[in-house]
PDB file of N, CA, C and O in Angstrom:
ATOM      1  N   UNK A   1      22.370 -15.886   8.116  1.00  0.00           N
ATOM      2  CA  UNK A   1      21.530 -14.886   7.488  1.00  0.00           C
ATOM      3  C   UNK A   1      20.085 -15.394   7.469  1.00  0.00           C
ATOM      4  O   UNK A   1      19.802 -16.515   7.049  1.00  0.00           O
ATOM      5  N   UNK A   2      19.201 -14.541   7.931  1.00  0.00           N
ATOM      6  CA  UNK A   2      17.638 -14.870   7.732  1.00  0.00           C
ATOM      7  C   UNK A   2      17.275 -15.502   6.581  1.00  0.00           C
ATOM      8  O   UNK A   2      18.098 -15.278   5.694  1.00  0.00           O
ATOM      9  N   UNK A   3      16.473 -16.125   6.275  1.00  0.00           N
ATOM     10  CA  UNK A   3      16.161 -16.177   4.818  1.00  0.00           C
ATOM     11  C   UNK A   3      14.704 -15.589   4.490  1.00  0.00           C
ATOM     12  O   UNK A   3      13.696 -16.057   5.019  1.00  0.00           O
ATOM     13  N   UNK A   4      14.670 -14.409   3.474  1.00  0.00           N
ATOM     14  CA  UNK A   4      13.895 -13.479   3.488  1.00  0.00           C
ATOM     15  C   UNK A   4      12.822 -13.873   2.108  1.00  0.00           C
ATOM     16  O   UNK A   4      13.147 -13.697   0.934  1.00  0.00           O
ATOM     17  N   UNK A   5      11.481 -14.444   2.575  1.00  0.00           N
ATOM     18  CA  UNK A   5      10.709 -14.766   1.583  1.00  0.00           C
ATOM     19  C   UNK A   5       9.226 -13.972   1.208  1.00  0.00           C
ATOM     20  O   UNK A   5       8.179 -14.011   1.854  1.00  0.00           O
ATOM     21  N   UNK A   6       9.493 -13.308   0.050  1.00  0.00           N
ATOM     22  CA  UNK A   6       7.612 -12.966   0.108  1.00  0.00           C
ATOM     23  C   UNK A   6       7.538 -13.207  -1.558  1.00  0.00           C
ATOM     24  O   UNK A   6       8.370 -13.152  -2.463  1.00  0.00           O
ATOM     25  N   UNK A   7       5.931 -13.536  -1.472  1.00  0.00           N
ATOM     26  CA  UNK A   7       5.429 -14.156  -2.392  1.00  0.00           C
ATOM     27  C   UNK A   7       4.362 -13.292  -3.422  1.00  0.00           C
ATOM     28  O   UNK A   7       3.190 -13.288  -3.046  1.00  0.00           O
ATOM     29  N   UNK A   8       4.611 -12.717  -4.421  1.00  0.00           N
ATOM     30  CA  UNK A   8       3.982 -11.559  -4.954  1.00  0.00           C
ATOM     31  C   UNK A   8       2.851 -12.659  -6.281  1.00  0.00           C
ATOM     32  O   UNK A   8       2.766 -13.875  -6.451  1.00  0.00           O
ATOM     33  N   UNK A   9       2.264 -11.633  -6.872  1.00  0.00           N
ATOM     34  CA  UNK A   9       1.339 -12.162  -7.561  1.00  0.00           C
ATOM     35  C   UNK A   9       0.507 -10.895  -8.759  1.00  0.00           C
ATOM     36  O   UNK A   9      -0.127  -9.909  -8.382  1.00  0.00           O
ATOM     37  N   UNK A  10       0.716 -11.239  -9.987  1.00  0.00           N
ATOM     38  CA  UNK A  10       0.724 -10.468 -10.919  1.00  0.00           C
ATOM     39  C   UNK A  10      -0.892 -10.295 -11.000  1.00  0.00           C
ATOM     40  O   UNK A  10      -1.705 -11.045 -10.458  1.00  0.00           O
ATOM     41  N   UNK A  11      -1.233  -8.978 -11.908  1.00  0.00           N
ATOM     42  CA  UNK A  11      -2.521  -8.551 -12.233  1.00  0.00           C
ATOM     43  C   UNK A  11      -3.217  -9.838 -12.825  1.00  0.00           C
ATOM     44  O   UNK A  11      -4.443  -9.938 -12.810  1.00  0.00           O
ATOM     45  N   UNK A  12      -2.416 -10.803 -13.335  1.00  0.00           N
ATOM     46  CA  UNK A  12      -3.046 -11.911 -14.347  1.00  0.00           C
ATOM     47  C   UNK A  12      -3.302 -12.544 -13.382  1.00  0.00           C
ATOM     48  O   UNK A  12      -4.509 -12.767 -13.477  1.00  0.00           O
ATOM     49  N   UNK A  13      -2.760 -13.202 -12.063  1.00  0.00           N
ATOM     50  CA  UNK A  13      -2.768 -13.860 -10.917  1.00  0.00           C
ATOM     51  C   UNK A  13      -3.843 -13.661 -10.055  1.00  0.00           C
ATOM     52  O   UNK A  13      -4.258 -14.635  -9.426  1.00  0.00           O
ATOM     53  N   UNK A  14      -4.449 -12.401  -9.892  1.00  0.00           N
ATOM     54  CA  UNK A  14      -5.240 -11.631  -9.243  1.00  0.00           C
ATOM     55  C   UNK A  14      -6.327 -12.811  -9.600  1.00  0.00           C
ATOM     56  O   UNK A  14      -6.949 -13.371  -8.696  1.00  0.00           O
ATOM     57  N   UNK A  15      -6.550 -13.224 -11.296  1.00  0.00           N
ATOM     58  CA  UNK A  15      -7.708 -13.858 -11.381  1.00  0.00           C
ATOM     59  C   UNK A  15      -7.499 -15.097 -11.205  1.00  0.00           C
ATOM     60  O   UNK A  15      -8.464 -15.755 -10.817  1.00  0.00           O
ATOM     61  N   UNK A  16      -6.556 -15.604 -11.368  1.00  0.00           N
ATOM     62  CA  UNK A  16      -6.074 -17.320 -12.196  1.00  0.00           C
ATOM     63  C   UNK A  16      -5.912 -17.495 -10.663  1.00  0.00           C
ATOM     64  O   UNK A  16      -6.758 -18.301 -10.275  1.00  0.00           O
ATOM     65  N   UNK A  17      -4.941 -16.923  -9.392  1.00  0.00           N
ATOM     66  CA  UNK A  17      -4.917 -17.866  -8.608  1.00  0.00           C
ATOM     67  C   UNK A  17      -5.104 -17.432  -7.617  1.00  0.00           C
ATOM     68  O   UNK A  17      -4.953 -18.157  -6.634  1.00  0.00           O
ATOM     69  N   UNK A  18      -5.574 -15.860  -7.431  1.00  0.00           N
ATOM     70  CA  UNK A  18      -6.833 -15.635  -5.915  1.00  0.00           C
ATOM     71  C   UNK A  18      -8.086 -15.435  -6.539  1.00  0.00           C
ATOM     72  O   UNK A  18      -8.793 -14.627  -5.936  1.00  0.00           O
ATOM     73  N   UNK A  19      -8.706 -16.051  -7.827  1.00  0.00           N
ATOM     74  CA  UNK A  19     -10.175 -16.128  -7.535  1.00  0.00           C
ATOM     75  C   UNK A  19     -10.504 -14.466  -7.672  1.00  0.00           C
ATOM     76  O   UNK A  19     -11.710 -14.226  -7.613  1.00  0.00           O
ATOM     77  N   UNK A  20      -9.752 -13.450  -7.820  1.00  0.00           N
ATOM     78  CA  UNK A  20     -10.716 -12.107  -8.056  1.00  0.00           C
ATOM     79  C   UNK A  20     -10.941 -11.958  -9.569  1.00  0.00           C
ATOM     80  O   UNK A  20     -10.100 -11.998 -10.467  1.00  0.00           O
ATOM     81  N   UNK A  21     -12.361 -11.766  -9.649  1.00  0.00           N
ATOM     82  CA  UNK A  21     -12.524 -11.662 -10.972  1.00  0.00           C
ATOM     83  C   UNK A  21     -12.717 -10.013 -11.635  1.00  0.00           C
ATOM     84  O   UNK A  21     -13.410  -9.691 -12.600  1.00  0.00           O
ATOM     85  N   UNK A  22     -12.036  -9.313 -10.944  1.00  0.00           N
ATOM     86  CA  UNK A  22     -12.274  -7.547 -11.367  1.00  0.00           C
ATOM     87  C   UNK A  22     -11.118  -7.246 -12.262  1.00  0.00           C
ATOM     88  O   UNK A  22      -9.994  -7.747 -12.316  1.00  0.00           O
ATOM     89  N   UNK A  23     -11.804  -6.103 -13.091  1.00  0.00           N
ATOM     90  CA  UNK A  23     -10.991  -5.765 -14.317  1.00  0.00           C
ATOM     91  C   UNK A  23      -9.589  -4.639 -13.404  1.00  0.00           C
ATOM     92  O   UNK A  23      -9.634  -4.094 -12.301  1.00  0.00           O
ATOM     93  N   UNK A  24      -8.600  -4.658 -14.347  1.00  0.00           N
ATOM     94  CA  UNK A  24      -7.597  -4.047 -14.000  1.00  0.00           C
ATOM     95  C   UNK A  24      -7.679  -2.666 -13.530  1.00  0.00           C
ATOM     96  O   UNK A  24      -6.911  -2.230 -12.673  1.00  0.00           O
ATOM     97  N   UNK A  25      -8.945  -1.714 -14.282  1.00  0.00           N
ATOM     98  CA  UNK A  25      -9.392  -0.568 -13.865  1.00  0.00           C
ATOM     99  C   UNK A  25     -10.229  -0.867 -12.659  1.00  0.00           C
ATOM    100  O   UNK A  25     -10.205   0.087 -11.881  1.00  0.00           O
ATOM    101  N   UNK A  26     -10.862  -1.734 -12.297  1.00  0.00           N
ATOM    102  CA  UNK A  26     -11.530  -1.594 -11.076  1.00  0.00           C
ATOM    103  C   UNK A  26     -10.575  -1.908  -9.844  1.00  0.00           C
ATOM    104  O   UNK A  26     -10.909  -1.417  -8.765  1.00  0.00           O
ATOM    105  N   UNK A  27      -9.624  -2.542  -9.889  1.00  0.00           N
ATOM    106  CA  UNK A  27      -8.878  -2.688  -8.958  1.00  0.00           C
ATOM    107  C   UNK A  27      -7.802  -1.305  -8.916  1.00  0.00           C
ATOM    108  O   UNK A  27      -7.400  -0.822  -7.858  1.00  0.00           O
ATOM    109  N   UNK A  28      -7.439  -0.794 -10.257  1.00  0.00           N
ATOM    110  CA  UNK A  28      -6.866   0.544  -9.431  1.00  0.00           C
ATOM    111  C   UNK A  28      -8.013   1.467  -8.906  1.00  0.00           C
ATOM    112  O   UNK A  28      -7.473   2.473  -8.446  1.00  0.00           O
ATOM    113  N   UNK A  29      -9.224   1.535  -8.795  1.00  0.00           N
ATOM    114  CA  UNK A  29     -10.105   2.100  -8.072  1.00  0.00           C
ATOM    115  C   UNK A  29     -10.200   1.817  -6.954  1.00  0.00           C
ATOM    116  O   UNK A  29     -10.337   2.728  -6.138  1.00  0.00           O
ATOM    117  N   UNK A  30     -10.165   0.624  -6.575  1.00  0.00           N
ATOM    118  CA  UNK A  30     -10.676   0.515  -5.035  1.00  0.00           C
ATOM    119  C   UNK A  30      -9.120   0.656  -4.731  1.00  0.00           C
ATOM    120  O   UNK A  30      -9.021   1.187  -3.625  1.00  0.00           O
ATOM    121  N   UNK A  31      -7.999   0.421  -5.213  1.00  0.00           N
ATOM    122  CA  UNK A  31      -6.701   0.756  -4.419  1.00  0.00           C
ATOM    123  C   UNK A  31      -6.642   2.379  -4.175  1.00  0.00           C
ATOM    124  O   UNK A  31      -6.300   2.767  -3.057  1.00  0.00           O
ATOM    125  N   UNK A  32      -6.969   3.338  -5.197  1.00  0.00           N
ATOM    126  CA  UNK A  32      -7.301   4.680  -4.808  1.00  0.00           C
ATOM    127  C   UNK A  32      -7.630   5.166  -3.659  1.00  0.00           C
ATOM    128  O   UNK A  32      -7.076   5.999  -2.942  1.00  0.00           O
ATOM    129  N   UNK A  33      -9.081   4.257  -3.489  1.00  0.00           N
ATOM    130  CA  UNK A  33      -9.938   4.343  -2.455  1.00  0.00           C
ATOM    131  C   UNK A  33      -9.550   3.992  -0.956  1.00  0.00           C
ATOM    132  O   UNK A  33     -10.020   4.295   0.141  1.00  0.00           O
ATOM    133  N   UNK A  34      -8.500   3.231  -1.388  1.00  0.00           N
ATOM    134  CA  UNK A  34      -7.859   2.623  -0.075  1.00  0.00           C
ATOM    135  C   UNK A  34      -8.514   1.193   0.375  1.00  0.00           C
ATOM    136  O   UNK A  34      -8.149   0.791   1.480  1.00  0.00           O
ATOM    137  N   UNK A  35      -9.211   0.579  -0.170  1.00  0.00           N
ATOM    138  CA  UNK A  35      -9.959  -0.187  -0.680  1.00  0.00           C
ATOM    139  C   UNK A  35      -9.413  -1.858  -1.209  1.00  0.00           C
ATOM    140  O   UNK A  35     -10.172  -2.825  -1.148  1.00  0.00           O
ATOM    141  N   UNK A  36      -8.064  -1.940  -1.686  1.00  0.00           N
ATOM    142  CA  UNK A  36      -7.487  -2.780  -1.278  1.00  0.00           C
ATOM    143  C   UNK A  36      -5.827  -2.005  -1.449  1.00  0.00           C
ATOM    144  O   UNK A  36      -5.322  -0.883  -1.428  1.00  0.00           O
ATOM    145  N   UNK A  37      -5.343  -3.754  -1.661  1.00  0.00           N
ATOM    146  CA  UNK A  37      -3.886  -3.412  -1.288  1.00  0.00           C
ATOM    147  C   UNK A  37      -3.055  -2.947  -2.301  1.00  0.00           C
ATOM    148  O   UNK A  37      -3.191  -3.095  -3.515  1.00  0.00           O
ATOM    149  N   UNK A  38      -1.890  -2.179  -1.477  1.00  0.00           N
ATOM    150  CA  UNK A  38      -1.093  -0.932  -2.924  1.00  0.00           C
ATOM    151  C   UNK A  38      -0.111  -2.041  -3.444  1.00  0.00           C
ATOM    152  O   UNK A  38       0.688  -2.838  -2.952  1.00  0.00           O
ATOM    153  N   UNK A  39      -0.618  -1.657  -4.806  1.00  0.00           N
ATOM    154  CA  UNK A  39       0.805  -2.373  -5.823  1.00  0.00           C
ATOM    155  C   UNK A  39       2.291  -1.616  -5.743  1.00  0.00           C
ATOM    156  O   UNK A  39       2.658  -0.454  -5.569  1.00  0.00           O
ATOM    157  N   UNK A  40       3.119  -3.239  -6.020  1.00  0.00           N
ATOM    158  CA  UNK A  40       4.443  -2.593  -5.868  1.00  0.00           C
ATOM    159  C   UNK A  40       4.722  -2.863  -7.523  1.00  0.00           C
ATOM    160  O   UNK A  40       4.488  -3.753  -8.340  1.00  0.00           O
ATOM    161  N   UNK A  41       5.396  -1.470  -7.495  1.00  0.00           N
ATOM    162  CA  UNK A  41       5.944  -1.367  -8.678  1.00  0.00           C
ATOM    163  C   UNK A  41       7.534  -1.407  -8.903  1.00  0.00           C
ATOM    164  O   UNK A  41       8.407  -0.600  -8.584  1.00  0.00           O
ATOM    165  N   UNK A  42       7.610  -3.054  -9.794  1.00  0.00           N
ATOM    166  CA  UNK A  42       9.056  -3.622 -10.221  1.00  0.00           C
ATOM    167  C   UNK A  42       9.598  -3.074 -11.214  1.00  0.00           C
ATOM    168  O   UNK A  42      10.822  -3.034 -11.329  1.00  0.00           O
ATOM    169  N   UNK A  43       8.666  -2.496 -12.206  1.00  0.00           N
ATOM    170  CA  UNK A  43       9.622  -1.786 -13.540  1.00  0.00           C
ATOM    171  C   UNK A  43       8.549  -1.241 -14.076  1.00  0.00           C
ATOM    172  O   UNK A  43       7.430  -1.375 -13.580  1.00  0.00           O
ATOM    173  N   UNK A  44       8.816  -0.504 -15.256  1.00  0.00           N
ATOM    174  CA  UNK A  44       8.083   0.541 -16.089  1.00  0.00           C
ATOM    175  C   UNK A  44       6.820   0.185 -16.369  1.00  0.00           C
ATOM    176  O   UNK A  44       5.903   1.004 -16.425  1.00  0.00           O
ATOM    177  N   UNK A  45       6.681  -1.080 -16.568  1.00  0.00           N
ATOM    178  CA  UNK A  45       5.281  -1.559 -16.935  1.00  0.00           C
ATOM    179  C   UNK A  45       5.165  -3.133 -16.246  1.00  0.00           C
ATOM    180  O   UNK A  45       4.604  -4.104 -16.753  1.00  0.00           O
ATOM    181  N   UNK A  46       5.823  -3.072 -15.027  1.00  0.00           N
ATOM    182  CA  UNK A  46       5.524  -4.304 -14.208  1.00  0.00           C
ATOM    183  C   UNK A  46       5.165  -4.242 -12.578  1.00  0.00           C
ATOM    184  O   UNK A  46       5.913  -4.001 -11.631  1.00  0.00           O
ATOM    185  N   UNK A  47       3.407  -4.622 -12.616  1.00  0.00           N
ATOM    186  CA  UNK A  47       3.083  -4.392 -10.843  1.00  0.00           C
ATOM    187  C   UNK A  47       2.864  -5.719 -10.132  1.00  0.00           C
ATOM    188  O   UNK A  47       2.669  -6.878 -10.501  1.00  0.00           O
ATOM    189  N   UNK A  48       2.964  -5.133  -9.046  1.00  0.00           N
ATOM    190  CA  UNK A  48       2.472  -7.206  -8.537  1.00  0.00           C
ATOM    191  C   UNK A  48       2.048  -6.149  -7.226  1.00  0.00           C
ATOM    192  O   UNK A  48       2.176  -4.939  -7.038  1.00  0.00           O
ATOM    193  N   UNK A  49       1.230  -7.774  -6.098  1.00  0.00           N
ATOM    194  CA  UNK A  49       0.633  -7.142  -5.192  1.00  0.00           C
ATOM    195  C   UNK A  49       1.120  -8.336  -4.496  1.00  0.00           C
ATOM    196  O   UNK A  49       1.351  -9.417  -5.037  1.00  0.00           O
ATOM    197  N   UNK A  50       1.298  -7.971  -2.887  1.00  0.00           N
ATOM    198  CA  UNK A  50       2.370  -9.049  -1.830  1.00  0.00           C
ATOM    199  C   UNK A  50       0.969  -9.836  -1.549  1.00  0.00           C
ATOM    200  O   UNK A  50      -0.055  -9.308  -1.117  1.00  0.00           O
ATOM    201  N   UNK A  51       1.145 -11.228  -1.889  1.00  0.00           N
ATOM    202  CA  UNK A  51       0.132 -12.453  -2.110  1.00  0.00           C
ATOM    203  C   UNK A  51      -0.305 -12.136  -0.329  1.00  0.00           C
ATOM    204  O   UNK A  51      -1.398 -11.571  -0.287  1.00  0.00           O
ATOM    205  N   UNK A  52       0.075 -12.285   0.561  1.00  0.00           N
ATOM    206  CA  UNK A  52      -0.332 -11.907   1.569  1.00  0.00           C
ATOM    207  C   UNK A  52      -1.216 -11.124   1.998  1.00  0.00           C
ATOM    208  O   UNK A  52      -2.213 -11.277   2.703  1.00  0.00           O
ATOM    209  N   UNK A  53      -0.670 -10.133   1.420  1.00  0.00           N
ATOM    210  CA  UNK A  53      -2.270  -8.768   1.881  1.00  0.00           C
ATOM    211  C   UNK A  53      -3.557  -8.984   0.799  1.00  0.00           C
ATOM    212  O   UNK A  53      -4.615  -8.369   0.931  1.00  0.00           O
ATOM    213  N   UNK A  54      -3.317  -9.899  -0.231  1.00  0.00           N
ATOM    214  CA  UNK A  54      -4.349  -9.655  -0.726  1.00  0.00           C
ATOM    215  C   UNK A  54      -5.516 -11.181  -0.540  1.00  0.00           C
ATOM    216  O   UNK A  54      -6.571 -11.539  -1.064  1.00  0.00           O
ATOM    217  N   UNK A  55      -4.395 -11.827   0.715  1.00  0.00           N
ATOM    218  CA  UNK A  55      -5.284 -12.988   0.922  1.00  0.00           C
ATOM    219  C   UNK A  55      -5.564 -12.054   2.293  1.00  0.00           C
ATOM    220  O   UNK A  55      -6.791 -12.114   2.375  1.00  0.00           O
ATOM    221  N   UNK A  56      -5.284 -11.552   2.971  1.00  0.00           N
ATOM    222  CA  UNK A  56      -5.670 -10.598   3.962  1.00  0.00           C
ATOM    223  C   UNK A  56      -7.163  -9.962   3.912  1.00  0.00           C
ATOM    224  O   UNK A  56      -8.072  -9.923   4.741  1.00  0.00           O
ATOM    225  N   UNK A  57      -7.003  -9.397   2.353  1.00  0.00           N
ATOM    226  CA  UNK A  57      -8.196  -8.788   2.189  1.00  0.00           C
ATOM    227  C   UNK A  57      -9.237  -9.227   1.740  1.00  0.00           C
ATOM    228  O   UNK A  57     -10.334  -8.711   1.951  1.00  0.00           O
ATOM    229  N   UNK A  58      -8.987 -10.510   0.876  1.00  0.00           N
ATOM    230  CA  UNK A  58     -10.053 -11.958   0.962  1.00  0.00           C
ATOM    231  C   UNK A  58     -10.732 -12.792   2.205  1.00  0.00           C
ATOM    232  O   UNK A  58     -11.746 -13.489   2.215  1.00  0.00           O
ATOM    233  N   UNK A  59      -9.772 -12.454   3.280  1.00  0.00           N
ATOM    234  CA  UNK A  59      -9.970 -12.727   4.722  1.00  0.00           C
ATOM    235  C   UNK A  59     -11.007 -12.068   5.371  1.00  0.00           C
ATOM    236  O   UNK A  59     -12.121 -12.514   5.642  1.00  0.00           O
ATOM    237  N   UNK A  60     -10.379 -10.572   5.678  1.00  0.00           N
ATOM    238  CA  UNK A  60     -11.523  -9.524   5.573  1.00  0.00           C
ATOM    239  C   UNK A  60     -13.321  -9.538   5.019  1.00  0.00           C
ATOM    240  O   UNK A  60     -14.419  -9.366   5.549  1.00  0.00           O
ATOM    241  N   UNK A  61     -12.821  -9.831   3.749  1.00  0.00           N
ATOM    242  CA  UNK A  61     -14.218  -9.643   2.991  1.00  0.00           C
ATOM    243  C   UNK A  61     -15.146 -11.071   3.861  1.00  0.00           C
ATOM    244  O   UNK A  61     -16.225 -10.908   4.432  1.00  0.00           O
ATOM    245  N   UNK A  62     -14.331 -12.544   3.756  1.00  0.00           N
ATOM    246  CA  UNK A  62     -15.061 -13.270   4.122  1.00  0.00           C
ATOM    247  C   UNK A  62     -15.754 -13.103   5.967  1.00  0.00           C
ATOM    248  O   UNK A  62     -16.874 -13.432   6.361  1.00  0.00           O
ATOM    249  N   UNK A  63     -14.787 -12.584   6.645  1.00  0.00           N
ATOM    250  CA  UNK A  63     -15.706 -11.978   7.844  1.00  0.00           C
ATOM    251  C   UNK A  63     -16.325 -11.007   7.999  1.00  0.00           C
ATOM    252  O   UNK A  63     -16.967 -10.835   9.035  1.00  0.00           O
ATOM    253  N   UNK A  64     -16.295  -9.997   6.879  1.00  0.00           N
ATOM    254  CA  UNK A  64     -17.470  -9.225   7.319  1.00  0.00           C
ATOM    255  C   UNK A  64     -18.797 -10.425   6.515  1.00  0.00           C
ATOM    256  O   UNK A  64     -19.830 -10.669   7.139  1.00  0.00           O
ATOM    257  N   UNK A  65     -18.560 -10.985   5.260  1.00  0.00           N
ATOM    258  CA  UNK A  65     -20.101 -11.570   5.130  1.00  0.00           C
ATOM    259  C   UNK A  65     -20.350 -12.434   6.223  1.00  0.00           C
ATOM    260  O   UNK A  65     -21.498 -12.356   6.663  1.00  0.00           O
ATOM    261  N   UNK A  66     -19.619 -13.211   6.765  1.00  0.00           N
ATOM    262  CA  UNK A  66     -19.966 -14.090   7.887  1.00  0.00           C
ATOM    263  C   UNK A  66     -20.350 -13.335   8.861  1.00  0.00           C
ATOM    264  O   UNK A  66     -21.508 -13.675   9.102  1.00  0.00           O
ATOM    265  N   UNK A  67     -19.915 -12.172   9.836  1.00  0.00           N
ATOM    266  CA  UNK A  67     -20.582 -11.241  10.708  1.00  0.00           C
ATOM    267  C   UNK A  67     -21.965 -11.045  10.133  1.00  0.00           C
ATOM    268  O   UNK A  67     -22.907 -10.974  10.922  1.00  0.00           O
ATOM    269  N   UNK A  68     -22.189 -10.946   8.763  1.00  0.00           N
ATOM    270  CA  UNK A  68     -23.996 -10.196   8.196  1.00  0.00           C
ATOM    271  C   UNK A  68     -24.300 -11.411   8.319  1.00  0.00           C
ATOM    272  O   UNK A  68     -24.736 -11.539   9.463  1.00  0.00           O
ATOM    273  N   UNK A  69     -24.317 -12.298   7.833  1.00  0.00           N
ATOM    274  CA  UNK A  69     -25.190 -13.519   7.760  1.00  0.00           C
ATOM    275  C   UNK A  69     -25.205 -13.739   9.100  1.00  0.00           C
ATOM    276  O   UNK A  69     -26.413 -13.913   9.259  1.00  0.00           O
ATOM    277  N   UNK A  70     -24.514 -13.903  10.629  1.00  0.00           N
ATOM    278  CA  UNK A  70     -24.938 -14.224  11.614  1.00  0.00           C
ATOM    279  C   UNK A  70     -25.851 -13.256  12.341  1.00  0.00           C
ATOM    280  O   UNK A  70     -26.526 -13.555  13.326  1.00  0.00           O
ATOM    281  N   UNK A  71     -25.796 -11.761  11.611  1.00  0.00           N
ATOM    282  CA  UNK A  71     -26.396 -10.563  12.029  1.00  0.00           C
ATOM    283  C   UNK A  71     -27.949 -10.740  11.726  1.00  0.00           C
ATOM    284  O   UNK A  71     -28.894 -10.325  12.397  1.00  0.00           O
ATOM    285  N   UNK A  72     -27.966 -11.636  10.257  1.00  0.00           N
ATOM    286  CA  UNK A  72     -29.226 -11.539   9.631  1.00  0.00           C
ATOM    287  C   UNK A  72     -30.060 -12.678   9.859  1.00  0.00           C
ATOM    288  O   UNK A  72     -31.181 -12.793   9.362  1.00  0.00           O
ATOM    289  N   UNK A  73     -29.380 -13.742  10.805  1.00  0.00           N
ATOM    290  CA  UNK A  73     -29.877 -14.574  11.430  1.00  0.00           C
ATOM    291  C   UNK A  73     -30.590 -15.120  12.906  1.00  0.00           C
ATOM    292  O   UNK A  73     -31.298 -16.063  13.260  1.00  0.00           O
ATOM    293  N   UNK A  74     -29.890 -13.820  13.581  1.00  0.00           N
ATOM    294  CA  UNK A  74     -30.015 -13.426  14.721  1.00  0.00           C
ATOM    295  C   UNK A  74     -31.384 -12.939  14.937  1.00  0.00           C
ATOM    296  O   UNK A  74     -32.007 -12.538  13.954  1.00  0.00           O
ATOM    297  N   UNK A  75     -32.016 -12.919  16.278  1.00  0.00           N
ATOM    298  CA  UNK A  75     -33.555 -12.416  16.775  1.00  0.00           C
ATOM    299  C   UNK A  75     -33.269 -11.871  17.273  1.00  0.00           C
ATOM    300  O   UNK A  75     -34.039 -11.174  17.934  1.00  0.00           O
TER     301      UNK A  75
END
């Protein structure tokens, strides 16, 4: 049998161990927006987000600033 691993990470996690420092309402905004990644919902009042996509989208963010800064460096 495969062994099937993914690694989720709670709204509290969001800050403590990827470094995002946005309030709980701003992150269901930009998830609205499409903006980041959709929470999965485990129970009535429990969400998490797959640690993966949201280092994905930390990924993201850091190449587009690296694309501007080489953009804004450029002649």
């Amino acid at each position: 049998m495969a062994q099937y691993q993914k690694q989720v990470v709670s709204k509290k996690e969001l800050k403590t161990v990827c470094g995002i420092p946005y309030s709980g309402q701003h992150i269901a905004r930009l998830e609205a927006a499409g903006a980041f990644p959709k929470r999965i919902r485990l129970g009535q009042n429990r969400v998490v987000w797959l640690l993966s996509e949201v280092e994905a989208w930390l990924d993201a963010r850091i190449a587009l600033r690296d694309a501007q800064t080489t953009a804004d460096t450029s002649f």
